[in-house]
TIRO-2110 file (N, C-alpha, C; in Angstrom, 1 decimal):
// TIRO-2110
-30.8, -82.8, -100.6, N, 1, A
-30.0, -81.6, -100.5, CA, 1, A
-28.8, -81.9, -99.6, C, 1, A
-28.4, -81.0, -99.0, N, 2, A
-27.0, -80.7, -98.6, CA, 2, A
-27.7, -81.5, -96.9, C, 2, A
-26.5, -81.4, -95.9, N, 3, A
-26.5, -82.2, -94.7, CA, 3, A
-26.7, -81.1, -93.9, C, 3, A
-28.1, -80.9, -92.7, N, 4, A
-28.6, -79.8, -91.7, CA, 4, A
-27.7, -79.8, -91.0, C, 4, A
-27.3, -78.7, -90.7, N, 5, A
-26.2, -78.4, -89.1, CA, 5, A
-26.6, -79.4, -88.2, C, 5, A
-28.0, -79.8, -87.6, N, 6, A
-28.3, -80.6, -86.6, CA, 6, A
-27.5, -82.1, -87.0, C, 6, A
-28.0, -82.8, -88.3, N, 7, A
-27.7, -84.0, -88.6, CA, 7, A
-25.9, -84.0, -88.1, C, 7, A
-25.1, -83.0, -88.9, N, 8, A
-24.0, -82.9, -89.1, CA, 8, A
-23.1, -82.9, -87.7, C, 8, A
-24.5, -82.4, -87.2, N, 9, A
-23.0, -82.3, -85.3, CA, 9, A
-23.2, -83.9, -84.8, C, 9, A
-24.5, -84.7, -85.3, N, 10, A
-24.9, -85.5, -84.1, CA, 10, A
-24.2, -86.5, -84.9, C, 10, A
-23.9, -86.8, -86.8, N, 11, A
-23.0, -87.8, -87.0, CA, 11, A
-21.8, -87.4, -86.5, C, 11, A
-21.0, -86.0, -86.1, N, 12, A
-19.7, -86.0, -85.6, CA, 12, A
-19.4, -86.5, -84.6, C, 12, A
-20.1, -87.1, -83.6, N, 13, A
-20.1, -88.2, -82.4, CA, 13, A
-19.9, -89.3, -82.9, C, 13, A
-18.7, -89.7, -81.9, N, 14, A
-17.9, -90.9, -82.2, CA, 14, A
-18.6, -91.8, -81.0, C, 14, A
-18.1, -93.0, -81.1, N, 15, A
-18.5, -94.3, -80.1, CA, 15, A
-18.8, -93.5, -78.7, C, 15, A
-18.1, -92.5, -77.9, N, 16, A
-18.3, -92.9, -76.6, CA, 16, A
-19.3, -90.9, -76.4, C, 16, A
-19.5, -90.3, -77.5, N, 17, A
-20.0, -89.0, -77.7, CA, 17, A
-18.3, -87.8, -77.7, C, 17, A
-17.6, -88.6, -78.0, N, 18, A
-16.5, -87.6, -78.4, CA, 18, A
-16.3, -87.2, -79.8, C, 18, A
-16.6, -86.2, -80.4, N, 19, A
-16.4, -85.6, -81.7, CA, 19, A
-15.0, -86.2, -82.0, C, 19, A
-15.0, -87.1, -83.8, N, 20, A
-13.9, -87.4, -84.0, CA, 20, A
-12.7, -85.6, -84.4, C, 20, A
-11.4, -85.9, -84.5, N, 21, A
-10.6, -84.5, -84.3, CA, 21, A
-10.9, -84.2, -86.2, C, 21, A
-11.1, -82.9, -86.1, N, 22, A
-11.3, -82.5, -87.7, CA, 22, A
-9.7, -82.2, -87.9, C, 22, A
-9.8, -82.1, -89.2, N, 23, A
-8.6, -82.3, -90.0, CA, 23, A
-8.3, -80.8, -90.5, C, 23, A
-7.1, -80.4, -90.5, N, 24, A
-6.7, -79.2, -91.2, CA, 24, A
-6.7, -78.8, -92.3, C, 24, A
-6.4, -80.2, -93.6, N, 25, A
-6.3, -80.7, -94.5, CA, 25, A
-7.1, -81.7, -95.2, C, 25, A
-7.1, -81.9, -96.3, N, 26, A
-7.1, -82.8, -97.2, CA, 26, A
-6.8, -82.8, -98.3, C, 26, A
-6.2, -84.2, -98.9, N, 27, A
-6.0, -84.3, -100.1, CA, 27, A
-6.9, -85.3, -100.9, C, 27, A
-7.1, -84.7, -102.1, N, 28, A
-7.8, -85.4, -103.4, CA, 28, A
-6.9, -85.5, -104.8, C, 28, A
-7.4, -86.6, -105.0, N, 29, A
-6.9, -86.9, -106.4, CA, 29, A
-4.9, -87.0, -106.8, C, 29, A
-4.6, -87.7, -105.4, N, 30, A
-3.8, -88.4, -105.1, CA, 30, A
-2.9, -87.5, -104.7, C, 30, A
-3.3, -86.1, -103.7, N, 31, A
-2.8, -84.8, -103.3, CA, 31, A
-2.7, -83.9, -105.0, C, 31, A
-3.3, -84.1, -106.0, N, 32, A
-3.4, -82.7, -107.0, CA, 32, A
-4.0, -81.6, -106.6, C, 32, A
-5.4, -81.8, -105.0, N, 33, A
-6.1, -80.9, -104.9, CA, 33, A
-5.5, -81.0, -103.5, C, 33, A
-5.8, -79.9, -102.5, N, 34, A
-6.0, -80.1, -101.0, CA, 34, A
-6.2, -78.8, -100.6, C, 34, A
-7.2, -79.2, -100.2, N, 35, A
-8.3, -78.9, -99.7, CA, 35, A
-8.2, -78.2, -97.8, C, 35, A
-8.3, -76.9, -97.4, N, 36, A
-8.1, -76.3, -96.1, CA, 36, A
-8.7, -75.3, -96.3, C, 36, A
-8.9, -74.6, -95.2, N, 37, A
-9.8, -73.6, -94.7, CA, 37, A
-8.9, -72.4, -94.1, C, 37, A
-9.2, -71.5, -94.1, N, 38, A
-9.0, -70.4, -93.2, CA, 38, A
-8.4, -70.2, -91.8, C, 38, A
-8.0, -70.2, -91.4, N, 39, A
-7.0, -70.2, -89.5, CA, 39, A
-8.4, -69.9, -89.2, C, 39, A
-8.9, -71.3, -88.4, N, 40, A
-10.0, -71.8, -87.2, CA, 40, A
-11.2, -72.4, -87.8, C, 40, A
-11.1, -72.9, -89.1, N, 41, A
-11.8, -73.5, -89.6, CA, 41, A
-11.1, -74.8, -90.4, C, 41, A
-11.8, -75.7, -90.3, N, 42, A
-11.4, -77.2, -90.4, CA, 42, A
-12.5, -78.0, -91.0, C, 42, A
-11.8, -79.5, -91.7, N, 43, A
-13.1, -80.4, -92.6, CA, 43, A
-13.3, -81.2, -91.5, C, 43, A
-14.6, -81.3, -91.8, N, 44, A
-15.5, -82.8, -91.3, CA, 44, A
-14.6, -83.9, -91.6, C, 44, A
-14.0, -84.6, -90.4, N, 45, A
-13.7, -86.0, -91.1, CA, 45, A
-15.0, -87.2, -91.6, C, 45, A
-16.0, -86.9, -90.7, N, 46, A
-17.0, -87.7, -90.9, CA, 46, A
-17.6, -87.4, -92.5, C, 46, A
-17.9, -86.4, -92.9, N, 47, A
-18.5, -86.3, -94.1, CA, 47, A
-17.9, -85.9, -95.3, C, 47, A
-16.5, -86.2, -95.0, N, 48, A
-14.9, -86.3, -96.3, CA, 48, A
-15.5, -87.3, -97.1, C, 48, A
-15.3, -87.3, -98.6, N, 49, A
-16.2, -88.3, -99.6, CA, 49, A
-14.7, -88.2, -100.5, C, 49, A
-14.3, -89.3, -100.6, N, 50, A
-13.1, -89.2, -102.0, CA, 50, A
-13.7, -90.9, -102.8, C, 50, A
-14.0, -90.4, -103.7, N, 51, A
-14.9, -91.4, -104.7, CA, 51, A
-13.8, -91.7, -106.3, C, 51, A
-13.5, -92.3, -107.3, N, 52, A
-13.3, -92.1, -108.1, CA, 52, A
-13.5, -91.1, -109.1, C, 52, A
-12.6, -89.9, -108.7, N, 53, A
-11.6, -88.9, -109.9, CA, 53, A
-13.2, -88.0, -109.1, C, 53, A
-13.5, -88.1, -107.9, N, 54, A
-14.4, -86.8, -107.3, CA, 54, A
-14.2, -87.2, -105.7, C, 54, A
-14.5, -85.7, -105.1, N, 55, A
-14.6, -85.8, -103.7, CA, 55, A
-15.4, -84.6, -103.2, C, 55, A
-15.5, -84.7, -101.5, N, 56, A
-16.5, -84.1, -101.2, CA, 56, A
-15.5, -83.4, -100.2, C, 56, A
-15.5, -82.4, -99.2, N, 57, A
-14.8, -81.7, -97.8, CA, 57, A
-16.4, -81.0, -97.8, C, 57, A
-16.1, -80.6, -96.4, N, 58, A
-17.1, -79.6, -95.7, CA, 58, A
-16.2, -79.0, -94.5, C, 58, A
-16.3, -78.0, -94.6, N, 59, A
-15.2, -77.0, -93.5, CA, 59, A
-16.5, -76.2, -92.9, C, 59, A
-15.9, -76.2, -91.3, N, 60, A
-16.8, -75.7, -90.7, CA, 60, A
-15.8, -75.0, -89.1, C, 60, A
-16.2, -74.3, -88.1, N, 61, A
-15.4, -73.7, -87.1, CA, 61, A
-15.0, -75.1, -86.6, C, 61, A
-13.4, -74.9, -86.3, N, 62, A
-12.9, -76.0, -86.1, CA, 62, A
-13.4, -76.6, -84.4, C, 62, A
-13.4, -75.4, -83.6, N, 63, A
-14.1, -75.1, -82.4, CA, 63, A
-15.7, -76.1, -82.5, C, 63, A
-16.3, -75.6, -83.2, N, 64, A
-17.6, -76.8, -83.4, CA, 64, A
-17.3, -77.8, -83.6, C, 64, A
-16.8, -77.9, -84.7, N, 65, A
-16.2, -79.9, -85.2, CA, 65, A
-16.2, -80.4, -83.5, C, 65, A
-15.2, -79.8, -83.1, N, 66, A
-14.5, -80.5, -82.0, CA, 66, A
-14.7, -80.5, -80.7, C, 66, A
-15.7, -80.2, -80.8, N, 67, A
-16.8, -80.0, -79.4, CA, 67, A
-15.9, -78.8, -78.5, C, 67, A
-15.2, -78.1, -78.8, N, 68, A
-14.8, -77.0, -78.1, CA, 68, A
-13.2, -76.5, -78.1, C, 68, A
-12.6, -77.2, -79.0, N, 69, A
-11.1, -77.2, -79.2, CA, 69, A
-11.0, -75.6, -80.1, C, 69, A
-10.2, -74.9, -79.9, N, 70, A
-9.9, -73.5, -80.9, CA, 70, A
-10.7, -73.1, -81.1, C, 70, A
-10.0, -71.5, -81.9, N, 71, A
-10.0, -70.6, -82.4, CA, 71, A
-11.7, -70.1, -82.4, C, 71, A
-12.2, -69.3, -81.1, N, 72, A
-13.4, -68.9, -81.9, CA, 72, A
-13.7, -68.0, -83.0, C, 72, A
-14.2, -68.6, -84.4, N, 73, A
-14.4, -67.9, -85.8, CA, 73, A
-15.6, -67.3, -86.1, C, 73, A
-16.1, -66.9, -87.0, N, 74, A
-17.3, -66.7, -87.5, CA, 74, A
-18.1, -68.5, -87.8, C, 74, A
-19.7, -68.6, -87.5, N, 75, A
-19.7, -69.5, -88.1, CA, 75, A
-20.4, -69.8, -89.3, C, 75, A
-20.0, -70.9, -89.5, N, 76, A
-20.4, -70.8, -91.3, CA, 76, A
-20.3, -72.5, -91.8, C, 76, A
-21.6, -72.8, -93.0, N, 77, A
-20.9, -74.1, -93.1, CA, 77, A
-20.1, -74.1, -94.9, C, 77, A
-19.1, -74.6, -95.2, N, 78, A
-18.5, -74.5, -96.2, CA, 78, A
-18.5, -75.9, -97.4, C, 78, A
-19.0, -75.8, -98.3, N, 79, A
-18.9, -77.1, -98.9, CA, 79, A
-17.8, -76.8, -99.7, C, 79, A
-17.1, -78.1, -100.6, N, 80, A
-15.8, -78.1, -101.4, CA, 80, A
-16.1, -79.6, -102.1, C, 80, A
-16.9, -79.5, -103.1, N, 81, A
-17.0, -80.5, -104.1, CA, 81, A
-15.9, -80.5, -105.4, C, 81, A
-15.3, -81.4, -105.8, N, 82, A
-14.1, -81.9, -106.6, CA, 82, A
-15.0, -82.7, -107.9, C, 82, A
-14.8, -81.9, -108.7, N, 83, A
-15.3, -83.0, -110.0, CA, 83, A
-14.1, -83.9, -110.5, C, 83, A
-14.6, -84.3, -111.5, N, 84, A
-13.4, -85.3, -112.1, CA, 84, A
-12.5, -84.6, -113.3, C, 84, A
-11.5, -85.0, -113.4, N, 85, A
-10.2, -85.0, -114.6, CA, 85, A
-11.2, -84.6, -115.7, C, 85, A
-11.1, -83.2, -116.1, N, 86, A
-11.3, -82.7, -117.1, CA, 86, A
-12.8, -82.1, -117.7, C, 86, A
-13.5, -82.2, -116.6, N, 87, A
-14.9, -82.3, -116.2, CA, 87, A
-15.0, -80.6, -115.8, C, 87, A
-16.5, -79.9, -117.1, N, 88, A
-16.3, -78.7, -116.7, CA, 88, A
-15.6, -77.8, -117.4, C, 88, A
-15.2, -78.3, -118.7, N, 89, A
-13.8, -77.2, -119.1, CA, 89, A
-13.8, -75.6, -119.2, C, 89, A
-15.2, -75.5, -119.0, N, 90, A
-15.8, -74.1, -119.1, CA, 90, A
-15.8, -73.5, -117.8, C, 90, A
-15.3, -72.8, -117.3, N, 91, A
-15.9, -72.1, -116.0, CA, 91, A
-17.4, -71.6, -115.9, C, 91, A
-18.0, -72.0, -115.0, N, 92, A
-19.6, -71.8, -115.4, CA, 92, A
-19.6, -70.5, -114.9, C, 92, A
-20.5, -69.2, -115.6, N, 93, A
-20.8, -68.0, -114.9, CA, 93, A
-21.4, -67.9, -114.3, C, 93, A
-21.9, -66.6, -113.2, N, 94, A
-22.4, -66.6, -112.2, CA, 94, A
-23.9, -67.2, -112.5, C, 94, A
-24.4, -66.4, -113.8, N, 95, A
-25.8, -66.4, -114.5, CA, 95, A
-26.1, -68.0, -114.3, C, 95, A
-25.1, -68.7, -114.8, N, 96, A
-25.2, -70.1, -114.8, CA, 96, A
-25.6, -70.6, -113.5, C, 96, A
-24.8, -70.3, -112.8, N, 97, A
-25.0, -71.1, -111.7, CA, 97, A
-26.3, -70.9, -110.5, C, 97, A
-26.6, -69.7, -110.8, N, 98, A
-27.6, -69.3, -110.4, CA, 98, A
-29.2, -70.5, -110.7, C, 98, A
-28.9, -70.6, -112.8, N, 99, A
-30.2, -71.0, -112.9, CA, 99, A
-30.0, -72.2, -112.7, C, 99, A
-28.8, -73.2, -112.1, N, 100, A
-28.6, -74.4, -111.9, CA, 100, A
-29.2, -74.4, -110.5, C, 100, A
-29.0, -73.5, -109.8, N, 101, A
-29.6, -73.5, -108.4, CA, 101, A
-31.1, -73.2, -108.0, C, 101, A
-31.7, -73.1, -109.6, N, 102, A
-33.2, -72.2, -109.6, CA, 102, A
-33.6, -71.3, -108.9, C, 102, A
-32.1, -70.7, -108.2, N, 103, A
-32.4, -68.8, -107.6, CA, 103, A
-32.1, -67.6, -108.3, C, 103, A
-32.7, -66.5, -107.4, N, 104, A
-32.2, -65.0, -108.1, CA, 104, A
-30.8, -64.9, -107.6, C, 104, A
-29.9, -64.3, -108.5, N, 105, A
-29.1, -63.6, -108.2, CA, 105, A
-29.3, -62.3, -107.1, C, 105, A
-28.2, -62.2, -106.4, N, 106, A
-28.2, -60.5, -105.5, CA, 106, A
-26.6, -60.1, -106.1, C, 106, A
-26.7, -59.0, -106.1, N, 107, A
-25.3, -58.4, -106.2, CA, 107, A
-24.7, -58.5, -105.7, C, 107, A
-23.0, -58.3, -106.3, N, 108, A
-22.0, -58.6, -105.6, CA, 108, A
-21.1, -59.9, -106.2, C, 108, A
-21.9, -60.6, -106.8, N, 109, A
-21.2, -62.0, -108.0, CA, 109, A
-20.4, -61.4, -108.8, C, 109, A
-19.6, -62.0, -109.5, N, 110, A
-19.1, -62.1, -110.5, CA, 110, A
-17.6, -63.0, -111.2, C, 110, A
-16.9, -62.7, -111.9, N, 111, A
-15.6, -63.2, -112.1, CA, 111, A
-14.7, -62.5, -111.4, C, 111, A
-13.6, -63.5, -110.6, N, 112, A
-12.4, -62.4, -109.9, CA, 112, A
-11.6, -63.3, -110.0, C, 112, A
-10.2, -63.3, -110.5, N, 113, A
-8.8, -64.1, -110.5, CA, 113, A
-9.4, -65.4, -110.8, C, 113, A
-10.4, -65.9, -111.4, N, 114, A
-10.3, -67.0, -111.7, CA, 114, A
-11.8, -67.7, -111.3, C, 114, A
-12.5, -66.8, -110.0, N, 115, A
-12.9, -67.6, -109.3, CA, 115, A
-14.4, -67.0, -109.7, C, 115, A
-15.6, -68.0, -110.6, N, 116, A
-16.9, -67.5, -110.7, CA, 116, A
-17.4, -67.7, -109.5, C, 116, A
-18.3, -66.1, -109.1, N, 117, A
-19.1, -66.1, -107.7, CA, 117, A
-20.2, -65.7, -107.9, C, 117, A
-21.3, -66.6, -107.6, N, 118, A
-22.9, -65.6, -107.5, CA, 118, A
-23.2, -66.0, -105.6, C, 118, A
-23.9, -64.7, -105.3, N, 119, A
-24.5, -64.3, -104.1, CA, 119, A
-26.1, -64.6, -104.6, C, 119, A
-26.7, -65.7, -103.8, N, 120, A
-27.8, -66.6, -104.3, CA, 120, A
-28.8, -65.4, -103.3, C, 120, A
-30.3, -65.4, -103.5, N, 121, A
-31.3, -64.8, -102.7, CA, 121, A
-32.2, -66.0, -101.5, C, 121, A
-32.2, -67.3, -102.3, N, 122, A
-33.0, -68.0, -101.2, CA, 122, A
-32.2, -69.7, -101.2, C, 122, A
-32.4, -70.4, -100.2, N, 123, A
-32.2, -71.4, -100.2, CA, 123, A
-31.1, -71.8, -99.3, C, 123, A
-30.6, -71.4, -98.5, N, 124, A
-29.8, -71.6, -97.9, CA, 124, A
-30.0, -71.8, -96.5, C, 124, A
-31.2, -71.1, -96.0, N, 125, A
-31.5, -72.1, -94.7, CA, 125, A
-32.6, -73.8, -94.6, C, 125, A
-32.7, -73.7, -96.2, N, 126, A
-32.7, -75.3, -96.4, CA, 126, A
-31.8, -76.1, -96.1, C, 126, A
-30.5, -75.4, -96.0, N, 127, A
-29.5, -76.5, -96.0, CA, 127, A
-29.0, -76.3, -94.2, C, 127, A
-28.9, -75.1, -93.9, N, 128, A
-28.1, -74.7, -92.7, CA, 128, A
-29.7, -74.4, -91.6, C, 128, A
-29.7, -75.1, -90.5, N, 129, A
-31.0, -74.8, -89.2, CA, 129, A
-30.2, -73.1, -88.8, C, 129, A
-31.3, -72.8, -88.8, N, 130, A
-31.3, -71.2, -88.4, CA, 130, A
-30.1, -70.5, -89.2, C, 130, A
-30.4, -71.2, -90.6, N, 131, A
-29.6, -70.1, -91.5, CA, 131, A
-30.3, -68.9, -92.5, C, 131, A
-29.1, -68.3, -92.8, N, 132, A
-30.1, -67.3, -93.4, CA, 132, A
-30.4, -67.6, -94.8, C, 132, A
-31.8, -67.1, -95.8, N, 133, A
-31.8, -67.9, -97.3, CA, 133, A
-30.7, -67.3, -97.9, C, 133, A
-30.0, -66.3, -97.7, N, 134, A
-28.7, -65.8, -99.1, CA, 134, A
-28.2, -67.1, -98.7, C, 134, A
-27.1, -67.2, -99.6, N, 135, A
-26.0, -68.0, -99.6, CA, 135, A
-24.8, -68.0, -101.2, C, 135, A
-23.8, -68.1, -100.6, N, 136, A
-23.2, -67.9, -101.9, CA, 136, A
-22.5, -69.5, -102.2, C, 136, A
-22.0, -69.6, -104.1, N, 137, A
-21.7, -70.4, -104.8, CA, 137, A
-20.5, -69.6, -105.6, C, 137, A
-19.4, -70.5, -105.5, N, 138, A
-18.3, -70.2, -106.1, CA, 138, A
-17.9, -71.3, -107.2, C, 138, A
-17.2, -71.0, -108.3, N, 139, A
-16.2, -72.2, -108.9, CA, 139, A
-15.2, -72.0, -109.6, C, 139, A
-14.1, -72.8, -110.0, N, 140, A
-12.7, -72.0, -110.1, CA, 140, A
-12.1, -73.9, -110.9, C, 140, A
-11.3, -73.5, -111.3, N, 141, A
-10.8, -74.9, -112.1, CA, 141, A
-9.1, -75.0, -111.2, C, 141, A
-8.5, -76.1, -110.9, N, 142, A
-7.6, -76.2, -110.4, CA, 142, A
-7.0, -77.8, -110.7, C, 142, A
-5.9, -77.6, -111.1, N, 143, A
-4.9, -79.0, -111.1, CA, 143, A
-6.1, -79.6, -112.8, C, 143, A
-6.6, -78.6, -113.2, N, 144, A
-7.5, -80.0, -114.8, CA, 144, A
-8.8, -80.2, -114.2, C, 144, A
-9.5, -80.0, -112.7, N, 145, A
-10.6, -80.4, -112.0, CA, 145, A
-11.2, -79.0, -111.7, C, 145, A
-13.0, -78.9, -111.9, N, 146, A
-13.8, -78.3, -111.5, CA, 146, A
-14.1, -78.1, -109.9, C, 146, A
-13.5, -77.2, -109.5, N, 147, A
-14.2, -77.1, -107.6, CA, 147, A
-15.4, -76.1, -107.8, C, 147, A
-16.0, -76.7, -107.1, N, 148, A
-17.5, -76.0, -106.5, CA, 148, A
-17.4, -75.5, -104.8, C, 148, A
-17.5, -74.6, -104.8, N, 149, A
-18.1, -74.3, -103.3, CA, 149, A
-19.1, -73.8, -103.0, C, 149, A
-19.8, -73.9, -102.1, N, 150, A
-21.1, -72.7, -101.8, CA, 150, A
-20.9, -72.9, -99.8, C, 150, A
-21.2, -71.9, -100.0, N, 151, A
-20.9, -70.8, -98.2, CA, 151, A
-22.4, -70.3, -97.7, C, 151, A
-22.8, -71.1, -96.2, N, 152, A
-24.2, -70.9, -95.8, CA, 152, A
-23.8, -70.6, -94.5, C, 152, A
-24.7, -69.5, -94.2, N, 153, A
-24.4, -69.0, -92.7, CA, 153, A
-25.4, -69.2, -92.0, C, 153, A
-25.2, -68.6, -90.2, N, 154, A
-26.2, -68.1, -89.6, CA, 154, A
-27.3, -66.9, -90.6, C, 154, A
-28.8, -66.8, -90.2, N, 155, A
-29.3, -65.9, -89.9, CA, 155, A
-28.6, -64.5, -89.7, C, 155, A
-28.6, -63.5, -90.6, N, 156, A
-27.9, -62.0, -90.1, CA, 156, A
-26.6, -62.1, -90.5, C, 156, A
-25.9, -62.9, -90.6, N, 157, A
-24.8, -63.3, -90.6, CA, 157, A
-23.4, -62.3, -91.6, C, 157, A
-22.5, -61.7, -91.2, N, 158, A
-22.0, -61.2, -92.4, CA, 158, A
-21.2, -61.7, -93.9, C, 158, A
-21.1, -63.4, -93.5, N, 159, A
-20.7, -63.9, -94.3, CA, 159, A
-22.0, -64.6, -95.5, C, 159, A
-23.6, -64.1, -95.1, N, 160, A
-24.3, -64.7, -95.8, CA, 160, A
-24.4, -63.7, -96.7, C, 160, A
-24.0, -62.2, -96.3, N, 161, A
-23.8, -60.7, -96.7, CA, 161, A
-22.6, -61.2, -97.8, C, 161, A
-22.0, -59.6, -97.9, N, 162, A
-21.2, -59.2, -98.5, CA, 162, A
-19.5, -59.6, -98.3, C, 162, A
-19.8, -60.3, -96.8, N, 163, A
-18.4, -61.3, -96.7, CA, 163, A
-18.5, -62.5, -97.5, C, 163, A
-18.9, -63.4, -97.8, N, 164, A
-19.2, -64.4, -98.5, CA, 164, A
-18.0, -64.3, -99.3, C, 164, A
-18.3, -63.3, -100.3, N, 165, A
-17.2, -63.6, -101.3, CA, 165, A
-16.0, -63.2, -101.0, C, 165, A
-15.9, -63.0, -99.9, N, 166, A
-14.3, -62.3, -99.5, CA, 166, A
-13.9, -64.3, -99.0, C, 166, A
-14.9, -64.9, -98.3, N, 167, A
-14.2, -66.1, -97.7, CA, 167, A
-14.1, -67.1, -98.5, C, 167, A
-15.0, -66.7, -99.7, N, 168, A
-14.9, -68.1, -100.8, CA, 168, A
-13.8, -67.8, -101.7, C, 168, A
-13.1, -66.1, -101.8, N, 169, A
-12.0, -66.4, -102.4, CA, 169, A
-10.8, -66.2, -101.2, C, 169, A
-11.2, -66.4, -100.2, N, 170, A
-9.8, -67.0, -99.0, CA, 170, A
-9.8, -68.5, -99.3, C, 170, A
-10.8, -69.5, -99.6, N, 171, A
-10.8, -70.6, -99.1, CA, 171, A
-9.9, -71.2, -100.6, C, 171, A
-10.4, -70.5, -102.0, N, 172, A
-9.8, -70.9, -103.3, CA, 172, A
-8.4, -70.5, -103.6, C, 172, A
-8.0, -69.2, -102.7, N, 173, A
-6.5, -68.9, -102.3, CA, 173, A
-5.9, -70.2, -101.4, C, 173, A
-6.6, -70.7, -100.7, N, 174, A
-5.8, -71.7, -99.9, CA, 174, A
-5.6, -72.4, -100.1, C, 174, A
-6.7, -73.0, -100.8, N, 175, A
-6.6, -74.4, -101.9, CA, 175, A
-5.5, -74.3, -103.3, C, 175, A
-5.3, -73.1, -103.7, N, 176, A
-4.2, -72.7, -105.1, CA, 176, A
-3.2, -73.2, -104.1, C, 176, A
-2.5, -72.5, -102.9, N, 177, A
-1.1, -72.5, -102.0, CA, 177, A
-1.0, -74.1, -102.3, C, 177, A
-1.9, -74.5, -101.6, N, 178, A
-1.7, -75.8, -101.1, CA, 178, A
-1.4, -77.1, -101.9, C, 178, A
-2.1, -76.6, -103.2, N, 179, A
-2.1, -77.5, -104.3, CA, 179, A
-0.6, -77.6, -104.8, C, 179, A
-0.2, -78.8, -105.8, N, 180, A
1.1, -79.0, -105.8, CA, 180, A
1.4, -78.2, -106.9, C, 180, A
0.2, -78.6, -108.1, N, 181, A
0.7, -77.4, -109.4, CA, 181, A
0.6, -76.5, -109.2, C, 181, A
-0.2, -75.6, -108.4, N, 182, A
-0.1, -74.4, -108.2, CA, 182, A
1.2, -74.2, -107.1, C, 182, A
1.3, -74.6, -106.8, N, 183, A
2.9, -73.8, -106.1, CA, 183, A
3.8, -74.1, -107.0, C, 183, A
4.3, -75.1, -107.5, N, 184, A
4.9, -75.3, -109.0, CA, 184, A
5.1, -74.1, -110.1, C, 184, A
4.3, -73.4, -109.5, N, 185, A
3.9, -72.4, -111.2, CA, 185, A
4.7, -71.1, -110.5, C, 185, A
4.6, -71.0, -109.2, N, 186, A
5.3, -69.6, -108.7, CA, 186, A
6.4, -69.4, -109.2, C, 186, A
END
């Protein structure tokens, strides 16, 4: 599965125990996609994956990455997986993505501007230490390429709630801005 909050702080230690600096940005697929977060949230440089025509980000409080630098946010861990050139032509529905995840749906999923959302019931403090089991899964097509997200919180948390989908479609609004075809198109 996905990387525990524990594992993920102790690879962000560099040579001497200084967290390397997280990044505001990224680009994939030779900048078609790029990839940012929300004002006070930032990617992992450590666990950035750009592979052939796919890549990986994980956005998380940039204040955490960086052992204490900015903005205190909500916290949350964010994935941003990149499929390849033309992969996916379907937007998968929420129903779908659910049974790909072998959870129940909770309310609150659906299609909005582009972006399929399901609000999952369990499985999410598998991935996040002292998280809570909701967690939500988003996907949205951009630049010809399939993005996936899914958003895991604290325990109680309002973004394992009914914020969720408000931040998974901040994070797919940021990624449209950012991207080059999508500002092109304005």
């Amino acid at each position: 599965m996905l990387l525990l909050a524990a594992g993920l702080l102790a690879a962000c230690e560099g040579q001497l125990g200084t967290p390397p600096t997280p990044l505001r940005q990224a680009q994939f697929e030779g900048g078609a996609i790029v990839v940012a977060g929300p004002e006070g949230y930032c990617i992992d440089p450590v666990t950035l994956e750009r592979r052939a025509g796919q890549g990986f980000a994980l956005l998380a409080s940039c204040q955490i990455l960086s052992g204490g630098e900015g903005a205190v946010v909500e916290p949350m861990m964010l994935t941003v997986t990149i499929g390849s050139a033309g992969a996916g032509r379907r937007l998968p529905s929420p129903e779908v993505m659910a049974a790909e995840a072998g959870q129940s749906e909770i309310s609150g999923g659906g299609v909005r501007d582009g972006l399929s959302l399901v609000h999952l019931a369990a499985g999410g403090n598998r991935v996040l230490d002292a998280g809570d089991p909701r967690y939500w899964r988003g996907a949205f097509h951009q630049n010809g390429r399939l993005v996936i997200l899914a958003l895991y919180a604290p325990k109680g948390s309002a973004l394992a709630g009914s914020d969720g989908a408000g931040m998974l479609q901040a994070v797919r609004s940021r990624i449209a801005a950012l991207s080059p075809e999508a500002t092109a198109q304005r």
